[in-house]
C-alpha positions in Angstrom: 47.0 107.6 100.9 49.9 109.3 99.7 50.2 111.8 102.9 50.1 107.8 104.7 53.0 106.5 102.5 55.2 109.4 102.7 55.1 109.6 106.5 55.8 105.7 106.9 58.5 105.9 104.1 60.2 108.4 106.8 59.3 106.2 110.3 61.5 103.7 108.5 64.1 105.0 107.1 64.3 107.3 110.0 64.3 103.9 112.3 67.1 102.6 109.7 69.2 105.7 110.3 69.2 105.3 114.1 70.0 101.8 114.4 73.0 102.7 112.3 73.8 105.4 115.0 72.9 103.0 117.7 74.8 100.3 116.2 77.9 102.7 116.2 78.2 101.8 120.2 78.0 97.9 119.6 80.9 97.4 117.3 80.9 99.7 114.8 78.6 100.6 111.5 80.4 98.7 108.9 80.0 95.1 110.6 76.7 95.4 110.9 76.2 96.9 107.4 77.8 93.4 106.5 75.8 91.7 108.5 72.3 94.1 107.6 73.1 95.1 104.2 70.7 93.7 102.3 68.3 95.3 104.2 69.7 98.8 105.6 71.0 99.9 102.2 67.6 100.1 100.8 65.8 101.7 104.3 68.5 104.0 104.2 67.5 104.9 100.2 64.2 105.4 101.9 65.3 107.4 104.5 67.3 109.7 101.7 64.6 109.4 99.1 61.6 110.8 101.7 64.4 113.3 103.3 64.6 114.8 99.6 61.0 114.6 98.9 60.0 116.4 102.1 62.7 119.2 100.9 61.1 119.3 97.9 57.8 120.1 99.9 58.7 122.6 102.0 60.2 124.2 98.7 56.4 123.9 97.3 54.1 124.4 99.9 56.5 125.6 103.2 57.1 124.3 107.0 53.2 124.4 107.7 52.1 121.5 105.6 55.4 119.1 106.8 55.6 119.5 109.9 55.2 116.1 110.6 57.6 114.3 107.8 60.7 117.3 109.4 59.8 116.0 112.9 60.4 112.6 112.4 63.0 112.8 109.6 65.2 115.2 112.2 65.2 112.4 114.7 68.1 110.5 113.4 70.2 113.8 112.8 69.5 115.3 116.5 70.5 111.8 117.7 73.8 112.3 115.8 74.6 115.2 116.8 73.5 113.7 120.7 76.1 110.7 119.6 78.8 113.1 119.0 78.6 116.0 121.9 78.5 112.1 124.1 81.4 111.0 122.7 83.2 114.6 122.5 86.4 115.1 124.7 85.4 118.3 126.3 83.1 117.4 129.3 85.5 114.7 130.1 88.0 114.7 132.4 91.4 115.5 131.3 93.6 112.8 130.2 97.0 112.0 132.0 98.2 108.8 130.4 97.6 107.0 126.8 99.1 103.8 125.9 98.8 102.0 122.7 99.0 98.1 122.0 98.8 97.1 118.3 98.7 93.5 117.1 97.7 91.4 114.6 93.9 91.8 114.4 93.4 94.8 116.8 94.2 98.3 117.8 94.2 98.7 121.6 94.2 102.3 123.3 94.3 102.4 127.3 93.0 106.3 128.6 93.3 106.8 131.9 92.0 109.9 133.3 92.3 113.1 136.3 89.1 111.7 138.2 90.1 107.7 138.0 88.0 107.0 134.9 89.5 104.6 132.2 89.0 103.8 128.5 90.2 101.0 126.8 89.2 101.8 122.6 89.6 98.6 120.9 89.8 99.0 117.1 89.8 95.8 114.8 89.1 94.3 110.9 86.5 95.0 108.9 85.8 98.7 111.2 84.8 96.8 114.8 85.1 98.9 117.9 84.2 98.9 121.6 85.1 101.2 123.6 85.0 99.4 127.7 85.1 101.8 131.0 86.8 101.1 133.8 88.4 102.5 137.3 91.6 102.6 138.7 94.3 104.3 141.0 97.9 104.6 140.9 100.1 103.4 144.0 103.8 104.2 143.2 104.6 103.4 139.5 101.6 100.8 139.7 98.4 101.1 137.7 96.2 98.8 140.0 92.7 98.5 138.4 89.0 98.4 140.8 86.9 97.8 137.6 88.6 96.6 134.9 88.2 98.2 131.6 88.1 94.6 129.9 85.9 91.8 130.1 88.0 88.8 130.8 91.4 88.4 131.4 93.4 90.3 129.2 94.5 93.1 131.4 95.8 92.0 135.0 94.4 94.0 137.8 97.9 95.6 138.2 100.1 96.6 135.9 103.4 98.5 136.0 104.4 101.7 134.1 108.0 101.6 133.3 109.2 105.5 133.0 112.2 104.0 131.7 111.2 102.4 127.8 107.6 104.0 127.9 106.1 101.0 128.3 102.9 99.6 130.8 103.7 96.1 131.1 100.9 93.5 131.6 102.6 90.0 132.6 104.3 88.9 135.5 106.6 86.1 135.1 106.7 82.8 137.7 108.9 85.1 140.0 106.1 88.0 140.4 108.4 90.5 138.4 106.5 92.0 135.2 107.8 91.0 131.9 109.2 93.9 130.1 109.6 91.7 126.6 106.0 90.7 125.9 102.5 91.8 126.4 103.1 95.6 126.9 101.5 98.9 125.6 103.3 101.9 124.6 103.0 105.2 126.3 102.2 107.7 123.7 101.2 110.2 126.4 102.2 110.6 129.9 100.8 113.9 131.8 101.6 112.0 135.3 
């Protein structure tokens, strides 16, 4: 009964601990630990409580006997690890431009990248973030997007880079020339 307690005290915190990883990718850890709280705190007690208590095994009678309870308590850190060599810059293509847009609320940042891939990183209150992919090409000093890295309107499907004040402006005014005195990110990195 104990040996049956033990492993299903690890099954769910380990199942805590990975939605927590999984929920990293659909706006961040701390929103839905305010959302979840109540109940993730105390899986994730369980997860640390059987995590010690298997050490404390192995200590006392070695690998042999816990196999099990080391298997399914490594799952959430080998998808950790898996979370961060995904989300690691080095098999990604280099980046040649980084704009910022910071406002009231949020924290934009627009990567664009060698091989036509884009990022847009959007970091808000209370720790939410997305991070959208996209496409695009450049034709002149024009950034003209074939998937957007946005999902409504927010970013045009063309916007212009002006060399000039480090600046990609978004908005066009009624004449077709792009604003350059609202609705603009900031080049903090041009390699182009």
């Amino acid at each position: 009964m104990k040996s049956i307690l033990s492993v299903l005290m690890a099954v769910i915190g380990s199942a805590a601990a990975i939605y927590l990883i999984i929920a990293d990718y659909y706006g961040g850890v701390f929103i839905h630990l305010l959302s979840y709280g109540v109940i993730l705190l105390p899986l994730l007690g369980i997860y640390f409580v059987s995590l010690m208590s298997t050490l404390i095994s192995v200590i006392k009678a070695g690998l042999k006997e816990n196999k099990l309870h080391i298997l399914i308590l490594s799952l959430p850190v080998t998808l950790f690890l898996a979370s961060c060599i995904y989300d690691a810059e080095f098999h990604k293509s280099s980046k040649i431009l980084t704009a910022v847009l910071i406002d009231d609320l949020f924290y934009y940042t627009l990567i664009f990248r060698e091989n036509g891939d884009c990022e847009h990183e959007i970091f808000g209150l209370l720790g939410y973030q997305e991070v959208i992919k996209g496409k695009y090409y450049f034709k002149g000093d024009t950034i003209i997007f074939t998937k957007k890295p946005y999902d409504n309107n927010f970013l045009p499907d063309t916007i212009l880079i002006d060399k000039g004040e480090s600046k990609l402006l978004l908005r066009r005014d009624s004449f077709g020339n792009f604003n350059r005195k609202y609705d603009y990110y900031n080049i903090i990195e041009n390699g182009k």
